[in-house]
N, C-alpha and C positions, 0 to 999 in steps of 0.2 A: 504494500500500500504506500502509494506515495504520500510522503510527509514537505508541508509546504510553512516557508518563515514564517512566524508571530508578526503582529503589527499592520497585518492588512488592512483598508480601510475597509467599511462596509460595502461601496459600491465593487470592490476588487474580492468582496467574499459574493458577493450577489453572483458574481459572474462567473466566477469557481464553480459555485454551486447549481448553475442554469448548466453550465457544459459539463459537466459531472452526469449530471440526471437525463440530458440529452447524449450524454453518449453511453450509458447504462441503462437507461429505460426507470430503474428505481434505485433511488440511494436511501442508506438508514442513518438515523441523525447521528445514532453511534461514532457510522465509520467519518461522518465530516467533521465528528470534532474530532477525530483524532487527524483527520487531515488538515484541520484548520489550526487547530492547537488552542481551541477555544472552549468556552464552557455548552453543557446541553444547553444552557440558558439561550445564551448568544444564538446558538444555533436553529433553535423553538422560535425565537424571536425572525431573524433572517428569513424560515421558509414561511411563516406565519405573514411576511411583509409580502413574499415572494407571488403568493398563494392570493392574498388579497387581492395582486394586482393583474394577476390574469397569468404569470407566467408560468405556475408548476402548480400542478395539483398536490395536497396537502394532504397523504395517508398517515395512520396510524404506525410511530416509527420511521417515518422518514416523507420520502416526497417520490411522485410518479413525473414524466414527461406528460403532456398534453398528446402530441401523437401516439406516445404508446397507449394511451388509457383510450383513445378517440384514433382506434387506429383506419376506419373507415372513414374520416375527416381528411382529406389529402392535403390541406391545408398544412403549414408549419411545420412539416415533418422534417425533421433536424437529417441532415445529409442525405437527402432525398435522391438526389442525381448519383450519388455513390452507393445504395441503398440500390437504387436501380441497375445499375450496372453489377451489381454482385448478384441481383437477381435473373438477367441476361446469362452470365456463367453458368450458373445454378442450373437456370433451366436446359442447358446443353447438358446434362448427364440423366435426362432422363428422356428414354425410349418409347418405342411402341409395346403397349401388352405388362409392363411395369407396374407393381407394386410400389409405392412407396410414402412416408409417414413422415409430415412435418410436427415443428411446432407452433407457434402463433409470433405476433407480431406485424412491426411495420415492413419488413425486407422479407419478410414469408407471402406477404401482402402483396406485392410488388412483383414477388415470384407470380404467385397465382394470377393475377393481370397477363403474368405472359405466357401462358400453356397454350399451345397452338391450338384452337378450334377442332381439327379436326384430329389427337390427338384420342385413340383408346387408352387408358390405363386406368389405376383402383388407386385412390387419393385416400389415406388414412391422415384422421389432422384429429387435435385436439383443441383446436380453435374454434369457434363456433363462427368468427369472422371469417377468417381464413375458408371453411366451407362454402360459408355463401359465397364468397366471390369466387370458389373452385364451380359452384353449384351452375354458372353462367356457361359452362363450355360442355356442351349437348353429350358430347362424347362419352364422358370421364364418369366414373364411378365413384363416389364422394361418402366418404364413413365418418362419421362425427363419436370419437371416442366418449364415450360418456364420464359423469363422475359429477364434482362440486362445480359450479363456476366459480373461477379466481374474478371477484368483481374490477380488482386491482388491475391483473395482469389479461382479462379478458382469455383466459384458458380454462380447461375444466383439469381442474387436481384431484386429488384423495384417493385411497384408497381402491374406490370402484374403478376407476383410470390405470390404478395401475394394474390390477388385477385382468383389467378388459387386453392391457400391452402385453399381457403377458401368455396370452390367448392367439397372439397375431402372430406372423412371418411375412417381414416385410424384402424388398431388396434393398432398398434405398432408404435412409432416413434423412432430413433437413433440419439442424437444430443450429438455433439462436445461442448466441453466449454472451454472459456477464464480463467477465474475464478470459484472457488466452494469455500465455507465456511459455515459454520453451522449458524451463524448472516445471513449475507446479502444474502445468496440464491445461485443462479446462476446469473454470472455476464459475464460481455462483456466491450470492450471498442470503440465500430461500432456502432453508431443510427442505419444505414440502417442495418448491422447484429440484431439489437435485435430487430428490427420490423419484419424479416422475422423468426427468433425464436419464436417468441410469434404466430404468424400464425405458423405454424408448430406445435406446441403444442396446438393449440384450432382443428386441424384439428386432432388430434390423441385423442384414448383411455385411451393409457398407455404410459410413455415417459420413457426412459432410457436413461440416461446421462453417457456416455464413456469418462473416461479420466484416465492416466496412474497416480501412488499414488503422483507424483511428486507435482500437480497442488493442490491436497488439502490445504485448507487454505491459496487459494490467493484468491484478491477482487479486479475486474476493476472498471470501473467508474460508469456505467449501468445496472440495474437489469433485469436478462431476467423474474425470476421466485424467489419464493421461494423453498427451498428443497422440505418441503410438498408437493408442486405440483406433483415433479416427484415420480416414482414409483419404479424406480431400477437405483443403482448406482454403476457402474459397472466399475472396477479397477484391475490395473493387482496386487494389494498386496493380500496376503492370508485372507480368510473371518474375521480369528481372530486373523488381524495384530491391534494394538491397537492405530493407526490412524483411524482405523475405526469404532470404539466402540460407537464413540458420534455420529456419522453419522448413526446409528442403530436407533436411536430413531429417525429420520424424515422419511427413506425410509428404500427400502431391500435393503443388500448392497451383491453383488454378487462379 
């Protein structure tokens, strides 16, 4: 976890904290104070101001982005054209006659916009957003993993979810991440998210990890994976951008 100097002004923690939650989707007020080096107080107060004025929604424990929470609003979706283009990649690995299992999100979102029309295959998602927009392409066969709705994260979690993952055989999986770095793996800062990742990846072949170059070499609290596990790691930077050179030696990097 990156740790940043004491004595920030408030307008220079606003802004920490607005690209923090946009490039993570959810942050916990925990992990900013210890990024900020400030008190829970300070921090209650910050998203509390943040929240008022329209810029981050205010959950229990920490704070959501507005597109992840609103993720069929296309509006403000933070790295949207990068977000696109890792959706483009993405969808190059998948075939005619294909199984295969996302999870939710804004760049799952973005995938699903681009699945060719005339495309057969069997769409397993735990998104109930993510279905409808797969639900638009006549073709495709569309399964809506059951369980709780995460109101927060807009997924269905618990228990009956994972138990349904663990029922499936998928070829392909597509999974969002909090964190990636070449030590700790694939990481998370949700128990109930990294239990429902870890089923999802035992229920799949091949796993591909989509996230925009920004996220490389960050580390949450929780380990979903190691790199080794996954198969392709799939980013909107150029193949031989040289953030990705070390991340060559665990997986394909696409």
């Amino acid at each position: 976890m990156k740790i940043i100097t004491t004595g920030m002004l408030k307008k220079e923690r606003h802004a920490f904290i607005i690209r923090q939650i946009n490039l993570h989707n959810k942050v916990l007020s925990s992990d900013l104070g210890l990024q900020l080096q400030v008190s829970e107080d300070t921090v209650r107060r910050d998203l509390n101001e943040l929240s008022e004025s329209g810029k981050i929604i205010k959950v229990h424990g920490g704070a959501l982005s507005k597109s992840f929470h609103f993720p069929y609003e296309q509006k403000d979706v933070y790295a949207q054209d990068s977000k696109k283009e890792v959706a483009r990649k993405a969808i190059g690995l998948v075939s005619e006659g294909m199984t295969v299992l996302t999870g939710g999100g804004t760049t799952m979102l973005e995938m699903a916009r681009l699945v060719p029309d005339d495309l057969e295959a069997t769409f397993f998602t735990i998104s109930p957003v993510v279905a409808l927009e797969l639900s638009e392409k006549k073709m495709l066969t569309v399964i809506l993993i059951g369980g709780t709705l995460n109101k927060n994260a807009q997924v269905n979690m618990g228990s009956k979810t994972i138990a349904d993952l663990s029922e499936i055989g998928v070829d392909l999986c597509f999974l969002g991440t909090n964190g990636i770095d070449l030590k700790e793996g694939i990481t998370d800062s949700e128990w109930e998210v990294l239990q429902v990742k870890k089923a999802m990846i035992g229920a799949s072949a091949r796993i591909a990890i989509m996230c925009i170059g920004e996220k490389l070499n960050s580390v949450k609290k929780m380990k979903v994976c190691s790199l080794n596990t996954i198969d392709y790691l799939i980013t909107d930077l150029a193949s031989n951008d040289p953030k990705l050179q070390s991340y060559e030696a665990h997986t394909k990097v696409i």
